[in-house]
C-alpha positions in Angstrom: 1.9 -9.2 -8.1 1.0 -8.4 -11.3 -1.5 -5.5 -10.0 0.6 -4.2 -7.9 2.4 -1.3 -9.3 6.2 -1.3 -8.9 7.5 1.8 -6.6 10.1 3.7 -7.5 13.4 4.3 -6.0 14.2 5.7 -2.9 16.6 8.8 -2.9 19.2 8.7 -0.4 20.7 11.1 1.7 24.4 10.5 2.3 25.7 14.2 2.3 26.9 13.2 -1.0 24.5 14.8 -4.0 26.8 13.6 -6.7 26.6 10.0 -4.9 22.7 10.0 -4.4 22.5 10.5 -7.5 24.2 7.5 -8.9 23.2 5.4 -6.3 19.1 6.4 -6.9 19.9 6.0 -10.9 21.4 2.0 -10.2 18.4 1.2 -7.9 15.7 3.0 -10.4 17.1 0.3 -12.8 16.5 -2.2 -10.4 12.6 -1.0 -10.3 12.1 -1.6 -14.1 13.9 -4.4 -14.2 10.8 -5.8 -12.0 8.3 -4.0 -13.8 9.4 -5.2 -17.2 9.5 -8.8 -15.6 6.1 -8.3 -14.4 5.0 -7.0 -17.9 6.1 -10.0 -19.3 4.9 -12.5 -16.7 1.6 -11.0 -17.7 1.7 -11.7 -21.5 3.1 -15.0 -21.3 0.0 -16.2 -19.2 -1.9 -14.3 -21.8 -0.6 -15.8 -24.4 -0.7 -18.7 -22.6 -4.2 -18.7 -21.9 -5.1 -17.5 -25.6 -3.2 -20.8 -27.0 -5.4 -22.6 -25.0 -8.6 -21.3 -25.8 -8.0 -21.5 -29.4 -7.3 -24.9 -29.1 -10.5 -25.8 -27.2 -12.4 -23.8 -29.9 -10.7 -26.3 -32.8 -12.0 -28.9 -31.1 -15.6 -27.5 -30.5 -16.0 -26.6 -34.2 -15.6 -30.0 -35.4 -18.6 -31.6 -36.9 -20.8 -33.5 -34.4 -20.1 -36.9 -35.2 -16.3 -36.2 -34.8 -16.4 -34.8 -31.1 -18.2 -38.3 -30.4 -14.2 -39.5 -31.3 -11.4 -39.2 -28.1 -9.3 -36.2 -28.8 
């Protein structure tokens, strides 16, 4: 999902320009609405991911005799 690039609206064709043109404007919105969301998914797990590794490198630069201890 997050690879996957989000499409853009469709333009209608109601006979209607004035019409299209609102209606492709709300449903554009829609589109980056989901590609914000996706955005964001992506840097939480980053983040996520970084918070995690920094934490497994506190615990690797202890001393020797103290990553013989639990925790």
């Amino acid at each position: 999902m997050l690879l996957t690039p989000t499409p853009h609206a469709e333009i209608g064709n109601s006979g209607d320009p004035a019409l299209d043109a609102q209606t492709y404007a709300v449903a554009e919105t829609g589109q980056l609405n989901k590609a914000n969301d996706d955005k964001a998914t992506g840097f939480a797990i980053i983040n996520g991911c970084e918070a995690r590794d920094a934490q497994i490198r506190a615990h690797l630069d202890r001393p020797w005799y103290r990553r013989l201890l639990p925790g």
